[in-house]
C-alpha positions in Angstrom: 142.4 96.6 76.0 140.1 99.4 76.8 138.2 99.3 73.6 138.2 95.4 73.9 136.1 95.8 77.0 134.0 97.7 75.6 133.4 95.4 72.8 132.8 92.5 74.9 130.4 94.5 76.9 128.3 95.4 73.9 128.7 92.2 72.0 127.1 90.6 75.6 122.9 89.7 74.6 122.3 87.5 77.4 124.6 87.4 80.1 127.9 89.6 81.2 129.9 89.0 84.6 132.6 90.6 85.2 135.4 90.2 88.0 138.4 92.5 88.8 140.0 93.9 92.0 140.5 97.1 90.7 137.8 99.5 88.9 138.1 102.9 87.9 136.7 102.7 84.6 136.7 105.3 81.9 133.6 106.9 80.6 133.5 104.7 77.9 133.7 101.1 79.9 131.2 103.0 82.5 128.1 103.5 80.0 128.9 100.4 78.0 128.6 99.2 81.3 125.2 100.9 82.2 123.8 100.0 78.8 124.1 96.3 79.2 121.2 96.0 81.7 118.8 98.0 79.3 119.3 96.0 76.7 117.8 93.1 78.5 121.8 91.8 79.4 121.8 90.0 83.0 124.9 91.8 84.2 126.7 91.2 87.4 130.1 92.5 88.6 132.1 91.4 91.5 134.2 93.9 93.2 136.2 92.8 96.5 134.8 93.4 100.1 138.4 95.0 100.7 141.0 96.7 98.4 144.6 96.7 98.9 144.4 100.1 97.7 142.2 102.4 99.6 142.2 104.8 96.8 141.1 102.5 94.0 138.4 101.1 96.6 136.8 104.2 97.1 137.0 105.0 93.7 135.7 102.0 93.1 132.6 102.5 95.2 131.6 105.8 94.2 130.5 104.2 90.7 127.9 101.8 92.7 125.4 104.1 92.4 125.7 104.9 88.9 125.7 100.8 88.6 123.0 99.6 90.5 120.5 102.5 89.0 121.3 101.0 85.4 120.7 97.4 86.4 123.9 96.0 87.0 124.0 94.0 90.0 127.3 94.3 92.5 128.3 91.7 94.8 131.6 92.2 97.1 133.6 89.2 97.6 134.6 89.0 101.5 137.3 85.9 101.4 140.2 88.6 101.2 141.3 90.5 97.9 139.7 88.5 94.7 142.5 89.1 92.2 140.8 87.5 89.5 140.7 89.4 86.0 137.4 87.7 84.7 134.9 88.7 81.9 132.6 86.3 80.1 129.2 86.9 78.3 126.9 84.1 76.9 128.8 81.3 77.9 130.5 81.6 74.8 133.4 84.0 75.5 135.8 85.0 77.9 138.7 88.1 78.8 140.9 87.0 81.4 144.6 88.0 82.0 146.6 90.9 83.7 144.3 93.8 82.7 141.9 95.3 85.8 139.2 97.8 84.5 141.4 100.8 85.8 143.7 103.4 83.4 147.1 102.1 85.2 146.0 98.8 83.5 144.7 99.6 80.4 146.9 103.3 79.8 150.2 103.0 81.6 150.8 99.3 82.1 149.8 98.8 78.9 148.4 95.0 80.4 146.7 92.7 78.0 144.3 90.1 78.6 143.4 86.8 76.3 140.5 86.0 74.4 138.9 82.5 74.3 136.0 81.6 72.7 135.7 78.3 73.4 132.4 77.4 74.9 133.9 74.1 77.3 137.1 76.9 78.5 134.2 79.6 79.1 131.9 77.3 80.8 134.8 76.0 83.4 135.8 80.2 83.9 132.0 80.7 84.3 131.9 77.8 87.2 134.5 79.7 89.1 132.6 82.9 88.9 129.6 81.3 90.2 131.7 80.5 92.8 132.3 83.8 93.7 129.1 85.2 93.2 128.1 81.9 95.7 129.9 83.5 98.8 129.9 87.4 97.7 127.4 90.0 99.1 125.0 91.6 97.0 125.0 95.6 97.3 121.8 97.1 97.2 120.7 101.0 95.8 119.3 101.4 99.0 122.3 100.5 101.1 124.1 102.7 98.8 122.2 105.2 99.5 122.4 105.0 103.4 126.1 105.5 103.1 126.7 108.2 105.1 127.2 111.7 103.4 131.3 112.1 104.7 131.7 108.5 102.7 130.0 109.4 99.5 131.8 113.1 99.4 135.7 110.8 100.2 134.2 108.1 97.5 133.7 111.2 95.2 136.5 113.2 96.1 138.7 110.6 95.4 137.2 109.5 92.0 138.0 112.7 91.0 141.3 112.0 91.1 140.6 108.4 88.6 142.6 109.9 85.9 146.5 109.2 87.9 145.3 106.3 90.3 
């Protein structure tokens, strides 16, 4: 699943969005990630407002930076926990399923999502994104930025620990 994110991520030439509650990527889904934007791919993720896992939010949080410097733009959803598993790129094809962009997903859960490529399937899952992205916030770099040094050290400290969460 890991390396089918990745795939999808670099097969992407227009347009990626990407939803899923939990994200602690590995290095691998991180640059692919990163990448995206320079090659001219509009890329947007949606990440919720709120985790039911304080950990993985964190964790989550301390790869805005790294995100928003490359490109990608990052929108929190604020209507409660958006469990949605959602990739699609180009209109063309989508990832959804059980899988989050985490290692309990991907390497210990051993979760597997389905691949349609099936423009009219893709369109309606692209419709519900925009949804979504409709009522989500945008994060900016520079409100990253003015998080306050004690929450970037826990967001860090934490992700540290990305390997077992």
């Amino acid at each position: 699943m890991a390396d089918m994110f990745v795939a999808c991520i670099y097969a992407a030439r227009r347009e990626l969005v990407i939803s899923t509650p939990y994200f602690v990527p590995d290095e691998s889904i991180l640059r692919a990630l990163c990448a995206a934007p320079r090659r001219g791919v509009a890329t947007q993720v949606i990440f919720p407002a709120r985790n039911d896992s304080w950990l993985v939010g964190q964790t989550s949080r301390s790869t805005y930076a790294d995100l928003l410097q490359c490109g990608v733009q990052v929108h929190e959803y604020p209507l409660g926990l958006l469990h949605a598993k959602s990739l699609t790129f180009d209109g063309e094809v989508a990832l959804v399923g059980s899988a989050n962009i985490d290692r309990r997903s991907l390497e210990l859960n051993f979760e597997n999502n389905l691949l349609i490529a099936d423009p009219a399937v893709v369109g309606v899952l692209r419709q519900r994104q925009q949804k979504y992205l409709q009522v989500a916030t945008p994060v900016s770099l520079s409100q990253v930025r003015q998080w306050p040094l004690h929450a970037r050290l826990v967001q860090n400290a934490v992700a540290m620990m990305s390997p077992v969460l």
